[in-house]
N, C-alpha and C positions, 0 to 999 in steps of 0.2 A: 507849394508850401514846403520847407524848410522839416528837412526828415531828420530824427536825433535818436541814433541807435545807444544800445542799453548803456555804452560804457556814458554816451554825456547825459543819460538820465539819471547815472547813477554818482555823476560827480555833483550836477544838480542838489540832489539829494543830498550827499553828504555838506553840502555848502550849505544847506538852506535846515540842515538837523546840526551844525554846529561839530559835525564831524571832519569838517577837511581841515578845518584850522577851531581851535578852541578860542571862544570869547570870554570879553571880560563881564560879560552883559551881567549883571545882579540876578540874583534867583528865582525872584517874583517874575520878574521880563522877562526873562528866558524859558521859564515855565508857561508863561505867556503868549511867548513866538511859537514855544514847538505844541500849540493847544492841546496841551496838556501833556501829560505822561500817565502812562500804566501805572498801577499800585494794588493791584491784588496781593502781590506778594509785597510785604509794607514797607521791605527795605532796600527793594529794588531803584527807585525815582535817588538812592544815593548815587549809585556805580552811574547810572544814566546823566546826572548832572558830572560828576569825576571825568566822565570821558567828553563832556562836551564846554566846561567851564574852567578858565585858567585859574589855579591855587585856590581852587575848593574847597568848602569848612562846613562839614554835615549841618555844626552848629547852626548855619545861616539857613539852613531848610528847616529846620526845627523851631529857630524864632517864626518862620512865615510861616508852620502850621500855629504855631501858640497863638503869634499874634495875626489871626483870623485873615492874614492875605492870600494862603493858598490854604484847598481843603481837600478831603478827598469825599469823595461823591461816586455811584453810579451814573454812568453819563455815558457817553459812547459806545456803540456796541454792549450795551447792559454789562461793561464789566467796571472796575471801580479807576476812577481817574484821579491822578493829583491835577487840579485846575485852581487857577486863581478866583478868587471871589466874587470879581466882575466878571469874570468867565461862567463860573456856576449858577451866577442869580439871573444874566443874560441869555444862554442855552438850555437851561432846565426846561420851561416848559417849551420849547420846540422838541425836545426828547422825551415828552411826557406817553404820547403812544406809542410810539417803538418803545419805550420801556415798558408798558403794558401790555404791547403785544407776545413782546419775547419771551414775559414771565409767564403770561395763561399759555401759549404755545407748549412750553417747556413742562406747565404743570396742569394740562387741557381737563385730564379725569380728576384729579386732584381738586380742580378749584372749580370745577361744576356747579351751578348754583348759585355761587358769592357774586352777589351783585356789586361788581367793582365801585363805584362811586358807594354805594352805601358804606363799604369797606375803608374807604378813605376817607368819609367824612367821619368815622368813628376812631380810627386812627388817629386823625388828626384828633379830635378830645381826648382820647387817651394823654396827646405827647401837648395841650396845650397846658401842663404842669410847667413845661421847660423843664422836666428830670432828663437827664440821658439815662436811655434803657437799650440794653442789650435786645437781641431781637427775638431771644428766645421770654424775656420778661412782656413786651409787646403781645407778643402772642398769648401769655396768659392771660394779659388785661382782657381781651376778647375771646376765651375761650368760651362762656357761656353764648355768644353768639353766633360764634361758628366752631361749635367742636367737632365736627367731620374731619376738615379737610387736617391732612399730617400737617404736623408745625414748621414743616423745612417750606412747603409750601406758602404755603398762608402768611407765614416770615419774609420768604423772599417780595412777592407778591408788596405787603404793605413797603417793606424799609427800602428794597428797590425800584420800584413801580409807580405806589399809590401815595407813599408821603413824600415830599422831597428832603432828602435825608442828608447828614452830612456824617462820617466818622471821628468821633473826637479824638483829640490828642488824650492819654500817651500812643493811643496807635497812629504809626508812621513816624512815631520817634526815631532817630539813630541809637541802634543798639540796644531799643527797649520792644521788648515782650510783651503785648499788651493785647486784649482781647475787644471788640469791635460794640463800643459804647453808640447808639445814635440819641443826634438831636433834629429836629427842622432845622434845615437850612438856612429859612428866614431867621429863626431866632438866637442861632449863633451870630449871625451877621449883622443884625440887628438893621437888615434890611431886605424890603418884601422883594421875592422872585419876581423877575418882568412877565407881562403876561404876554401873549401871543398876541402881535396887530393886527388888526383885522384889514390890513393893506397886502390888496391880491399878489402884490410882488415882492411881497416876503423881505422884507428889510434883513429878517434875525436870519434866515437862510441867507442872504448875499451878504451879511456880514461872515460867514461859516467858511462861505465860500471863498470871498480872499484870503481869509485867517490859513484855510487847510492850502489855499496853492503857496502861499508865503512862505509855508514851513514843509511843503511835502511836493509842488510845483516841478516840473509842468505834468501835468496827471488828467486822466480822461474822466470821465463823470461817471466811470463806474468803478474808479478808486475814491475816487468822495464816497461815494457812498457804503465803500467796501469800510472804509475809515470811519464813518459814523455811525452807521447803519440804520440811516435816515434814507426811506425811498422818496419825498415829496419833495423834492428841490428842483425838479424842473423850469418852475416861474422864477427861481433866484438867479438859475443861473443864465436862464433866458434875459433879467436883466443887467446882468452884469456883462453879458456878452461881449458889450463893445469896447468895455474897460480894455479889453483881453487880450493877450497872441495867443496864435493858434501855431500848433506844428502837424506834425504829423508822426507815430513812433515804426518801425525798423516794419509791422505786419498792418499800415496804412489805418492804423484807427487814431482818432482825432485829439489831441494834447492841447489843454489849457494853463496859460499862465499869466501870471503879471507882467508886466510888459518889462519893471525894471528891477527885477528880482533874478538877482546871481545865477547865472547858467553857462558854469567854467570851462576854459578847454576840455575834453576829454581828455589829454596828455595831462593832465597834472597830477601830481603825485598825492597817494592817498594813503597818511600814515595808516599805520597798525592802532585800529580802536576796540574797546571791551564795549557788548550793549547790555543793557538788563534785559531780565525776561521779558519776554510779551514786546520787546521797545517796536515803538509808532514806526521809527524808522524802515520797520521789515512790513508790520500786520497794517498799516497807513495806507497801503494800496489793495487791489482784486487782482492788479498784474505784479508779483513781487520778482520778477527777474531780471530787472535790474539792481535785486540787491543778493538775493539769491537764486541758487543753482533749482531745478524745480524738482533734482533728487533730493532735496535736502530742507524741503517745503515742511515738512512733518516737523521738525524741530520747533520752527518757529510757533506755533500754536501749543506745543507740547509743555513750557515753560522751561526752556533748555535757555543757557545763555550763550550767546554767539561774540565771536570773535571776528573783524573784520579785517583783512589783509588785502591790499591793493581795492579795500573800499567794496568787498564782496565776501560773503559769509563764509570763510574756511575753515572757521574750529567752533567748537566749543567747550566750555570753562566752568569749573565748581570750584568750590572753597572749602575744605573739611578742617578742622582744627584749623591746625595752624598752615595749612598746606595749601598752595592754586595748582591747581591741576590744570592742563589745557589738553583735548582730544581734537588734534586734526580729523577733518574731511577730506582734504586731500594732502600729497603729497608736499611739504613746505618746503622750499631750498636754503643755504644756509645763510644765506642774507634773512629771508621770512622770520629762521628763527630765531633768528638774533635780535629782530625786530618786534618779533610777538615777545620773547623773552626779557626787555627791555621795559615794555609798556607794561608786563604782568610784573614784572616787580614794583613798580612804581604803584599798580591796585594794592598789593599785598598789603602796603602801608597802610593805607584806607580798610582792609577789611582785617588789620591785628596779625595776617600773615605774614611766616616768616622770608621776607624774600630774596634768603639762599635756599628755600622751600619750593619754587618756582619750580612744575616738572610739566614737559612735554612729553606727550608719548611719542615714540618713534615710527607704529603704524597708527595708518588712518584708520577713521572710526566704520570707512564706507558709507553706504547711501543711507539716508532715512527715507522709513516710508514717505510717501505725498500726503501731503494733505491740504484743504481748502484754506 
């Protein structure tokens, strides 16, 4: 079996996250391929398409939130995803208990008692007005029926978990400040969630399953799962098996992939790319070292934005006023910063910065703590 140590997993990767060469793919498709992107912080999913789409126009992500193609939702790992609309009505309820689990977890003494489905089923009458309600109005509508449990609780719980929720536009606007209105999903969409088949071999998990090797491939089945945070795909991926190649990676555990999905020399050259917070491209996996260093694990979860140079995590980057800052992790040579230097002026544009404003620090930032 054919062994692929970290550098061709990690050109892999950049080929198949639109970072070794930028496409022209539309915004909807692209958000498509790469099953989704982060959006907790709501302006991130911009820089994230910037670095991976040729002549980029915020505008074009803003008509596909207006007009109902992409949404942003709780979905993956319980944190909030921009997803396309067939994406979100088709993986909701396969994510309906991991999302239930992660919230009572998180709020176990908190929500003691709250019989979840009764909770949902009242929810939902609340929200079948079709008003968007923030979650803190949600929680008042039920406050007489559960005034125990704290409202951060009981909020999360319903708008993440027990209703399936969408964030309306203005939040996720470019360049707008907006505070996190919900509606049902279905009735933004004006179409009902798919439900779960009741076919042992999991259709909605093996379609996951190609979806995440196509954009994150070739990956072991405990980066799928690191990426969803779905543990029941065992039967999906048992039938998808023989679709499949198999490798093996650099410490002999077992890589799955498409059979005809882009997996570059190693030798190819991997420009200098900016990622948004949180990006799939890092937290997409359980093994991330083939995109980063494992001193410098801590950032990625931290909400830090990284910088890629030779297609591996070596800086990180903010924007104050008018100014991009960039903090090496390690030492860059003067090609690196001519190259990072280059690609951040080109952001500055995109983010109102001035970019004769562009400043590199001269030492590194050192290690970050680890983290999972």
């Amino acid at each position: 079996m054919t062994v692929l140590d970290a550098r061709a997993l990690n050109r892999a990767t950049l080929a198949r996250q639109y970072l070794l060469d930028r496409t022209d793919t539309p915004v909807r498709e692209a958000v498509a391929h790469l099953c989704g992107m982060q959006a907790q912080l709501p302006q991130e999913p911009f820089t994230g398409l910037w670095s991976r789409l040729r002549a980029f126009e915020p505008g074009e992500l803003d008509a596909a939130l207006t007009g109902r193609q992409v949404v942003r939702t709780h979905l993956m790992r319980r944190t909030v995803h921009l997803v396309t609309a067939d994406d979100a009505l088709a993986w909701r309820a396969r994510h309906d208990a991991m999302l239930r689990q992660r919230v009572t977890a998180t709020y176990r003494r908190e929500l003691a008692g709250v019989d979840l489905d009764e909770a949902a089923a009242a929810g939902e009458a609340v929200m079948a007005d079709r008003r968007p309600r923030t979650m803190a109005e949600l929680v008042e509508a039920l406050r007489d029926r559960w005034p125990a449990p704290p409202r951060r609780a009981l909020g999360e719980l319903l708008v993440a978990a027990l209703v399936p929720m969408v964030q309306l536009p203005p939040r996720g606007l470019w360049r707008t400040t907006a505070g996190v209105r919900n509606l049902p999903m279905a009735g933004w969409l004006g179409r009902d969630i798919a439900p779960l088949p009741a076919d042992a071999s999991d259709p909605v998990g093996q379609h996951l399953v190609r979806r995440y090797l196509a954009a994150h491939g070739p990956a072991t089945t405990a980066d799928l799962r690191a990426w969803c945070g779905l543990a029941g795909l065992p039967a999906a991926v048992r039938a998808v098996r023989e679709e499949l190649v198999t490798f093996r990676d650099e410490r002999g555990r077992e890589l799955l992939d498409l059979p005809d999905a882009p997996r570059p020399d190693p030798d190819t050259p991997a420009p200098v790319r900016f990622l948004l917070a949180f990006d799939n491209a890092i937290l997409g996996y359980r093994d991330r070292s083939r995109i980063i260093d494992d001193a410098h694990l801590g950032l990625s979860v931290a909400g830090q934005r990284a910088v890629l140079v030779d297609g591996r995590v070596a800086a990180t980057w903010t924007t104050t006023d008018d100014r991009l800052g960039i903090a090496p992790l390690r030492p860059l040579s003067a090609a690196e910063r001519e190259a990072v230097r280059a690609e951040a002026r080109a952001l500055a544009v995109l983010h109102d910065a001035d970019p004769e404003r562009v400043h590199i620090d001269t030492a590194t930032t050192g290690v970050t703590a680890a983290a999972g």
